[in-house]
C-alpha beads as a LAMMPS data file, in Angstrom:
LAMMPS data file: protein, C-alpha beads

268 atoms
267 bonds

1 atom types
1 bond types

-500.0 500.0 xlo xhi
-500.0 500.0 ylo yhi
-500.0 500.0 zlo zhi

Masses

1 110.0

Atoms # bond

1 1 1 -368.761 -139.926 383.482
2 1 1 -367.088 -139.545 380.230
3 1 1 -365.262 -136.187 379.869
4 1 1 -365.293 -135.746 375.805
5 1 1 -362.976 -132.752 375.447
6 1 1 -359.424 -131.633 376.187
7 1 1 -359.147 -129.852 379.982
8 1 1 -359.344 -126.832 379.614
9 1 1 -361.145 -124.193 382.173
10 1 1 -362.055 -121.559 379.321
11 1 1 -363.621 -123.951 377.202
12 1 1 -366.603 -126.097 377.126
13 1 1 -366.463 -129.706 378.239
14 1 1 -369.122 -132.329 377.861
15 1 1 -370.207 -135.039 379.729
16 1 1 -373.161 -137.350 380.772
17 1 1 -374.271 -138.990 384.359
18 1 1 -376.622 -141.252 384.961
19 1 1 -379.620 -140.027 387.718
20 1 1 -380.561 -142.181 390.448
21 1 1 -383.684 -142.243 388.799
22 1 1 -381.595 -144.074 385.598
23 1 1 -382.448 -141.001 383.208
24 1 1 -378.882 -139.953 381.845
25 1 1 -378.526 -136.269 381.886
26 1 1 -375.839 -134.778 378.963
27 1 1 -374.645 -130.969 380.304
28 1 1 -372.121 -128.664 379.549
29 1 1 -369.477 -127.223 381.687
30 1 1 -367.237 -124.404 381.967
31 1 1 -364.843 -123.106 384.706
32 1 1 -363.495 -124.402 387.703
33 1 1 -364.360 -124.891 390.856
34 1 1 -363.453 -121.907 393.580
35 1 1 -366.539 -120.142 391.810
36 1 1 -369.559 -120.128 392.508
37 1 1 -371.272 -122.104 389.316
38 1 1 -373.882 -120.179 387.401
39 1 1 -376.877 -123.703 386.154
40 1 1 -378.329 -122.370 383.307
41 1 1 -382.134 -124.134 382.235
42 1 1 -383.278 -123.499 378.850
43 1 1 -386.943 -123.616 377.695
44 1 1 -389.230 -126.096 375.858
45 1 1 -387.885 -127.991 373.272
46 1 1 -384.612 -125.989 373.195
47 1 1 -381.157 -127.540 374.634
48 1 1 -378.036 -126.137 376.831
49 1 1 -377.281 -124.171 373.171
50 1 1 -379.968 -121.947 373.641
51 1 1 -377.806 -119.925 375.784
52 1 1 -375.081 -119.912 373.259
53 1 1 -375.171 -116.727 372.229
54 1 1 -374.724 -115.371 376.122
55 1 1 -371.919 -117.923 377.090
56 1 1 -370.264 -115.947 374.459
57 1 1 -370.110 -112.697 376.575
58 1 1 -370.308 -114.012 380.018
59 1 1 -366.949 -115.313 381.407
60 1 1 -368.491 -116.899 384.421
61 1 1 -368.279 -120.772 385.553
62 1 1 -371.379 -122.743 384.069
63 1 1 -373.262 -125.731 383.864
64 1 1 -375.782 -125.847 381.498
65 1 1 -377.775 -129.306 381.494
66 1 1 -379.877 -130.951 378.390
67 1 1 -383.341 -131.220 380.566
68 1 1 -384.938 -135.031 379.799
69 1 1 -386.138 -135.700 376.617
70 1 1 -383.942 -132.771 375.145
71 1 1 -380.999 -132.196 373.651
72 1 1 -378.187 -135.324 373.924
73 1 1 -380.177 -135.900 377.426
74 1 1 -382.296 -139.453 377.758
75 1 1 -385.644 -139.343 376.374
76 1 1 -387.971 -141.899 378.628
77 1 1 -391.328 -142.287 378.062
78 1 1 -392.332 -140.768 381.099
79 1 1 -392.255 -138.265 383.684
80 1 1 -392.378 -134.154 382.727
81 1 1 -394.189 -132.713 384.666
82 1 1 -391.854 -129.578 386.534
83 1 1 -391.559 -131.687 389.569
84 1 1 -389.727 -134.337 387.996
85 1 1 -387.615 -131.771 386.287
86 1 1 -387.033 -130.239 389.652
87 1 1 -385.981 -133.593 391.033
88 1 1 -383.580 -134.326 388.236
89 1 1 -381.522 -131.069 389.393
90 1 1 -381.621 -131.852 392.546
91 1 1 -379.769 -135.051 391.503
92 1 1 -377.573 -133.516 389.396
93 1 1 -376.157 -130.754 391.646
94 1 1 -375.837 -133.492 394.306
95 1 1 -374.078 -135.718 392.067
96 1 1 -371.401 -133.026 390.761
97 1 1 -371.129 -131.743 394.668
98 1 1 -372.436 -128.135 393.967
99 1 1 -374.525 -127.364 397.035
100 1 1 -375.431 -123.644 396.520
101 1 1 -375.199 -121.883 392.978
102 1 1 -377.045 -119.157 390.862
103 1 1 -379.864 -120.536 388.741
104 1 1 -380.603 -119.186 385.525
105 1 1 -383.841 -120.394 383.591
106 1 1 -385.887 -119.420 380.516
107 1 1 -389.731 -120.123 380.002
108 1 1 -390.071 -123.839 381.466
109 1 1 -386.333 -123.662 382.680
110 1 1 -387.753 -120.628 384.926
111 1 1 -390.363 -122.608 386.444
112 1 1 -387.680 -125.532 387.413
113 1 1 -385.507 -122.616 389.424
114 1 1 -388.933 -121.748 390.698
115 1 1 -389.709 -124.579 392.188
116 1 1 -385.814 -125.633 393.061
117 1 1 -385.457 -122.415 394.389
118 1 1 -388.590 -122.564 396.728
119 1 1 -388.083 -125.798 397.612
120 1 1 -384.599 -125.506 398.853
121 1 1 -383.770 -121.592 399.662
122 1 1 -380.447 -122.381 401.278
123 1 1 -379.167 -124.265 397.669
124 1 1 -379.813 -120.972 395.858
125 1 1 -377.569 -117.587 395.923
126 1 1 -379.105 -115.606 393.255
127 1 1 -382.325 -116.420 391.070
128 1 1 -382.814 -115.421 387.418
129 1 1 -385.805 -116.057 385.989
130 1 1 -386.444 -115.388 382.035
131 1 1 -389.732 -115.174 380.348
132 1 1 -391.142 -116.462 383.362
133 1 1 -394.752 -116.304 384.827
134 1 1 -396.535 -117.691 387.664
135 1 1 -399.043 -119.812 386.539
136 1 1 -399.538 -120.937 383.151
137 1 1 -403.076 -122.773 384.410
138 1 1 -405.862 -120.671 382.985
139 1 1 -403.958 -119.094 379.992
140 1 1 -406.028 -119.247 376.990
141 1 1 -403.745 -118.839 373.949
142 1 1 -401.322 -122.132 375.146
143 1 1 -404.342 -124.907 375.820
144 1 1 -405.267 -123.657 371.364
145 1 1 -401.777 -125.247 371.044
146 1 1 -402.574 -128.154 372.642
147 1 1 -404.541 -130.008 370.185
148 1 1 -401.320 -129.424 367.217
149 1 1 -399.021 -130.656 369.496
150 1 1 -400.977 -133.863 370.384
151 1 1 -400.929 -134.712 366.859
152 1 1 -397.738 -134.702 366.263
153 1 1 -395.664 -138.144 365.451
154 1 1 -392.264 -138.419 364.598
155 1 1 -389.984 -137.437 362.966
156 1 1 -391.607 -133.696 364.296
157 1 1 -391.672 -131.862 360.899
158 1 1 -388.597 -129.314 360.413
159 1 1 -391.058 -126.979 359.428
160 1 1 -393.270 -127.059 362.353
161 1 1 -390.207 -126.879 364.739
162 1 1 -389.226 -123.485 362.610
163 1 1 -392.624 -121.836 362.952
164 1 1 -392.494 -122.994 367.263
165 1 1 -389.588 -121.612 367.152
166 1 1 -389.615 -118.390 365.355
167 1 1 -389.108 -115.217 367.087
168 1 1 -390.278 -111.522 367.049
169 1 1 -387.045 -110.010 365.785
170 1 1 -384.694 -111.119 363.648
171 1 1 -381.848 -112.851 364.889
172 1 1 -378.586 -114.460 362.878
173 1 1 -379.530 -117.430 360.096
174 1 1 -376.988 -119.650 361.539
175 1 1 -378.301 -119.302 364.881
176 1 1 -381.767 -119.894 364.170
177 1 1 -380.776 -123.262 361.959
178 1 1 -378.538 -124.340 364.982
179 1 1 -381.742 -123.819 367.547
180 1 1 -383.980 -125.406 365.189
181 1 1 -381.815 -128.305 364.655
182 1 1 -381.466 -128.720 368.759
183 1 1 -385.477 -128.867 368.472
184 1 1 -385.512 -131.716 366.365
185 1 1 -383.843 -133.895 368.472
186 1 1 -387.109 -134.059 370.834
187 1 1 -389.291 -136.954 369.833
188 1 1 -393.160 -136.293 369.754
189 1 1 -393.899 -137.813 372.746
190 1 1 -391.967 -135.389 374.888
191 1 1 -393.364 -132.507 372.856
192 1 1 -396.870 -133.858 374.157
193 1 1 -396.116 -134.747 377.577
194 1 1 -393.661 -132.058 378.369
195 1 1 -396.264 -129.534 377.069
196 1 1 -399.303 -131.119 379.164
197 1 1 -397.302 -130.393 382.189
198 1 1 -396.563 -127.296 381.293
199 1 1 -400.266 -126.909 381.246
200 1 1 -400.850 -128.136 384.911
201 1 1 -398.355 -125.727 386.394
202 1 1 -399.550 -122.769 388.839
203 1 1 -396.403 -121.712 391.315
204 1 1 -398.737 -119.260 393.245
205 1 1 -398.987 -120.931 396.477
206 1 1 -394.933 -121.719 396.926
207 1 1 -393.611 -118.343 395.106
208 1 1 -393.514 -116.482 398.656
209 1 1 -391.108 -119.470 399.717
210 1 1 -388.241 -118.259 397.207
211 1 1 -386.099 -116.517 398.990
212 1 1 -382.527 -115.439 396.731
213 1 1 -382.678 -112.114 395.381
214 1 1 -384.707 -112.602 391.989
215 1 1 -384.095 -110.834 388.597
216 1 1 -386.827 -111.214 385.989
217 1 1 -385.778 -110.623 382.464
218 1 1 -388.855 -110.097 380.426
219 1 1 -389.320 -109.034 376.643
220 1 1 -391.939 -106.869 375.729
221 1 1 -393.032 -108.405 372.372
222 1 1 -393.538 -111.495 374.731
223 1 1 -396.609 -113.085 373.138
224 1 1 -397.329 -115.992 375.949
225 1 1 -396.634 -114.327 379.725
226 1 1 -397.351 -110.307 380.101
227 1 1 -396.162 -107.699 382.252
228 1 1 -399.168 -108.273 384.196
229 1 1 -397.341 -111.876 384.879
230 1 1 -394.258 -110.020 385.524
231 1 1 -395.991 -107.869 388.430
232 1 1 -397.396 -110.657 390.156
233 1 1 -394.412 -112.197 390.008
234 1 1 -392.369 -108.844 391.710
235 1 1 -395.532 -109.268 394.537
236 1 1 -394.967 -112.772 395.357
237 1 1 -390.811 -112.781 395.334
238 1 1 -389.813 -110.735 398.204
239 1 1 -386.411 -109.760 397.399
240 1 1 -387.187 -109.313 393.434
241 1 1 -386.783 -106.462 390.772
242 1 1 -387.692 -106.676 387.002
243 1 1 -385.403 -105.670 384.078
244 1 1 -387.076 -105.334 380.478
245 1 1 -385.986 -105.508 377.024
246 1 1 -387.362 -104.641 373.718
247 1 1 -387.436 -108.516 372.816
248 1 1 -390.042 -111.382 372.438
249 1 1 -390.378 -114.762 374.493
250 1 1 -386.672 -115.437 373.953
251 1 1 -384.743 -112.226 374.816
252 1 1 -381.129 -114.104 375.022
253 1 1 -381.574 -115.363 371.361
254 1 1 -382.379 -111.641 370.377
255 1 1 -380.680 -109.684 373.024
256 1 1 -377.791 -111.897 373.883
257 1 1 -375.496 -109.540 374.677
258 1 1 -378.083 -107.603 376.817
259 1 1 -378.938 -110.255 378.709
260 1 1 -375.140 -111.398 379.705
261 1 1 -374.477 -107.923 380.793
262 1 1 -377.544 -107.710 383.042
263 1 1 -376.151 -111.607 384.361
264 1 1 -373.054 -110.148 385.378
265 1 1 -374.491 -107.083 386.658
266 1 1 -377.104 -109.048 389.196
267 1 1 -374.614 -111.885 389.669
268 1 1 -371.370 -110.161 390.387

Bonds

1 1 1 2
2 1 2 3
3 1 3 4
4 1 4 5
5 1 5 6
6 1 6 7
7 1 7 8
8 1 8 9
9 1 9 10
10 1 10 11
11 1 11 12
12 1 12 13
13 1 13 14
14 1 14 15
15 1 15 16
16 1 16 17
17 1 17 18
18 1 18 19
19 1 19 20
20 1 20 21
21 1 21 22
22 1 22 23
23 1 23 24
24 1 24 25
25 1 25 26
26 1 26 27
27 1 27 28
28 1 28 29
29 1 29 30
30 1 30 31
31 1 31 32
32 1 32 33
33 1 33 34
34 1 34 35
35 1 35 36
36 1 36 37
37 1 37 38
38 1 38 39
39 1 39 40
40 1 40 41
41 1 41 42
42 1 42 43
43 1 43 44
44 1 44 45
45 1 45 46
46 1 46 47
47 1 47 48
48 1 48 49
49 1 49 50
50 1 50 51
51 1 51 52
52 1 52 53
53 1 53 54
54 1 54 55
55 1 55 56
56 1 56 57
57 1 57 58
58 1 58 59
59 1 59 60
60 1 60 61
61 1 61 62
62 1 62 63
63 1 63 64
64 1 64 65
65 1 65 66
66 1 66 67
67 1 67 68
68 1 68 69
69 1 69 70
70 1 70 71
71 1 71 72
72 1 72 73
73 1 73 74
74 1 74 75
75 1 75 76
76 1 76 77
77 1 77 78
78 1 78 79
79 1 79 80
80 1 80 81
81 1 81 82
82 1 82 83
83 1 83 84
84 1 84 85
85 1 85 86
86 1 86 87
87 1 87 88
88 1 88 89
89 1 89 90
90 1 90 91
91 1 91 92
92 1 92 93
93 1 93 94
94 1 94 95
95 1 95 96
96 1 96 97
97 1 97 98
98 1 98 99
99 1 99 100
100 1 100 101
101 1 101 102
102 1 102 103
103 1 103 104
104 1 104 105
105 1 105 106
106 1 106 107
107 1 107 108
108 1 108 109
109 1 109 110
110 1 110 111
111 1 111 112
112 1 112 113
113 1 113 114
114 1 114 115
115 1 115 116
116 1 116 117
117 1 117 118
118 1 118 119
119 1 119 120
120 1 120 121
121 1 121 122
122 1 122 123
123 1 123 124
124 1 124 125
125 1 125 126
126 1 126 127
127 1 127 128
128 1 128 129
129 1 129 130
130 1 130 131
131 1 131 132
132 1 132 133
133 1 133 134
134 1 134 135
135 1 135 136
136 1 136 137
137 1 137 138
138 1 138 139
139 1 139 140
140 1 140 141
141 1 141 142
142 1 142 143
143 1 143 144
144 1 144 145
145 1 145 146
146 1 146 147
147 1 147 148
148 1 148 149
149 1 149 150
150 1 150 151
151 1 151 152
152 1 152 153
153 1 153 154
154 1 154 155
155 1 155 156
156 1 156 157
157 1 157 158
158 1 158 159
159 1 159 160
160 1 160 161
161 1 161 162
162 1 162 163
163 1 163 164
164 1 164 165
165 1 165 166
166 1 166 167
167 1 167 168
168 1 168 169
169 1 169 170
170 1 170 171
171 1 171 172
172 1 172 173
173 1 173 174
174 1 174 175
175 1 175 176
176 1 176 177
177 1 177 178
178 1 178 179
179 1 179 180
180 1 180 181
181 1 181 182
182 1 182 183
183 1 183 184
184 1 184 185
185 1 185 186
186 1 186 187
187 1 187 188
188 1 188 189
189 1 189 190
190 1 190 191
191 1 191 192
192 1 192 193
193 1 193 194
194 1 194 195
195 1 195 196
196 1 196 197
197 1 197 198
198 1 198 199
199 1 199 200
200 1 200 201
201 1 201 202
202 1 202 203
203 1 203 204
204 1 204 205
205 1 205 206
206 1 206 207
207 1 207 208
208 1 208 209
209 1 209 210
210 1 210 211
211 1 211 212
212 1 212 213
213 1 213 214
214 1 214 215
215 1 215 216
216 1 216 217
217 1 217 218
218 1 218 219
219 1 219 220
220 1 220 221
221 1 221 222
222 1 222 223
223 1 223 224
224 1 224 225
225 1 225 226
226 1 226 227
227 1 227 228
228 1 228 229
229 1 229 230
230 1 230 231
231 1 231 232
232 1 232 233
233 1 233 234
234 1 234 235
235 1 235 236
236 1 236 237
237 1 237 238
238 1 238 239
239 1 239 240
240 1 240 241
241 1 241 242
242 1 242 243
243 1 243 244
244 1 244 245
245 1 245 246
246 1 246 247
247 1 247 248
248 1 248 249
249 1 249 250
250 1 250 251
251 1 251 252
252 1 252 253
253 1 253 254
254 1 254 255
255 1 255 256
256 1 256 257
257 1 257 258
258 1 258 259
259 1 259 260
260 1 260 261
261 1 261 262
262 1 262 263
263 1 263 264
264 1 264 265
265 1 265 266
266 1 266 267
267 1 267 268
């Protein structure tokens, strides 16, 4: 493990580990241990950056991974369905030795701490799921997407990465190129396959097995997963409670600020 900056607890630090499975996962870190550490997932075709904008106002301890095939993270050929996702954190927290934290995740990141979470109650405090839902089997508007995205070859034009990636309200230039650039890094093949599992996944039958105290954080321009998502998702999680913002699919790229304060309210 190759540490690439200076020590220094209030700043970032980088580093990569190789997975049991031989995937190399890149993540971010901040804080020392003595705090519980707050694992932060970001979406589809996004990176740990996503979250930049709410690392800014949130002073807890983080780690904040590059999923497979994103970001500075290894980019096999195969394996993305959520489950191997799932299995890669598992291997990560075990080999950093963090046996319970809080678990952030946005969009596909969400269904990761969904199925972590589920999976292994006692390794989760709190649970804070973003532009989440609990199925995306039987969606119509994301299988229309499905055909684009299977025709893609690389390099992934810039300009269909932009247009993926736009969002409902307007958010700083400089951001947006930054977010866009972190997209670019994800070779067409993990676009397709990534996406196809995406597809497959329907969390109904294990949602009643999460057991942390649950925050959703849901935006109400949200053009892919609905409130009506949202309230099956506050029937199925016990212990859960839903917060909303005026924001689309990506609420801490709009709403960064919003969403840190609602982190630190939930997570203490």
């Amino acid at each position: 493990m190759n540490i690439s900056a200076p020590h220094d607890p209030s700043k970032f630090r980088f580093a990569r580990i190789a997975l049991e499975t031989s995937v190399s996962i890149h993540y971010a870190q901040r804080g020392e241990g003595g705090q519980l550490p707050v694992i932060f997932l970001h979406g589809f075709v996004d990176s740990w950056r996503s979250f930049a904008g709410v690392f800014e106002a949130f002073p807890r301890r983080i780690v904040a991974p590059d999923l497979r095939g994103h970001g500075d993270s290894d980019k096999p050929e195969c394996c993305y369905e959520v489950e191997d996702y799932t299995g890669d954190l598992v291997l990560l927290l075990d080999a950093l030795g963090l046996h319970k934290v809080d678990l952030v995740g946005h969009s596909l990141g969400s269904f990761i701490a969904q199925r972590f979470s589920a999976r292994f109650p006692e390794r989760v405090r709190r649970l804070v799921l973003i532009s989440s839902a609990p199925s995306i089997a039987g969606k119509a508007s994301l299988p229309a997407v499905k055909p684009v995205i299977d025709a893609l070859s690389d390099p992934v034009p810039k300009s269909f990465a932009a247009e993926f990636q736009a969002t409902s309200n307007p958010v700083a230039t400089g951001f947006m190129e930054m977010i866009v650039s972190e997209t670019m890094k994800v070779p067409a093949h993990v676009w397709r396959s990534a996406f196809s599992g995406l597809l497959r996944m329907d969390h109904r039958p294990i949602l009643r097995k999460i057991g942390a105290p649950t925050l959703l954080l849901w935006g109400n321009q949200d053009q892919m997963f609905t409130r009506l998502d949202q309230e099956e998702l506050l029937c199925e999680i016990a212990d859960s409670r839903l917060e909303e913002l005026d924001a689309g699919h990506s609420p801490h790229w709009e709403k960064p600020k919003e969403i840190a304060r609602a982190l630190e309210k939930f997570l203490g």
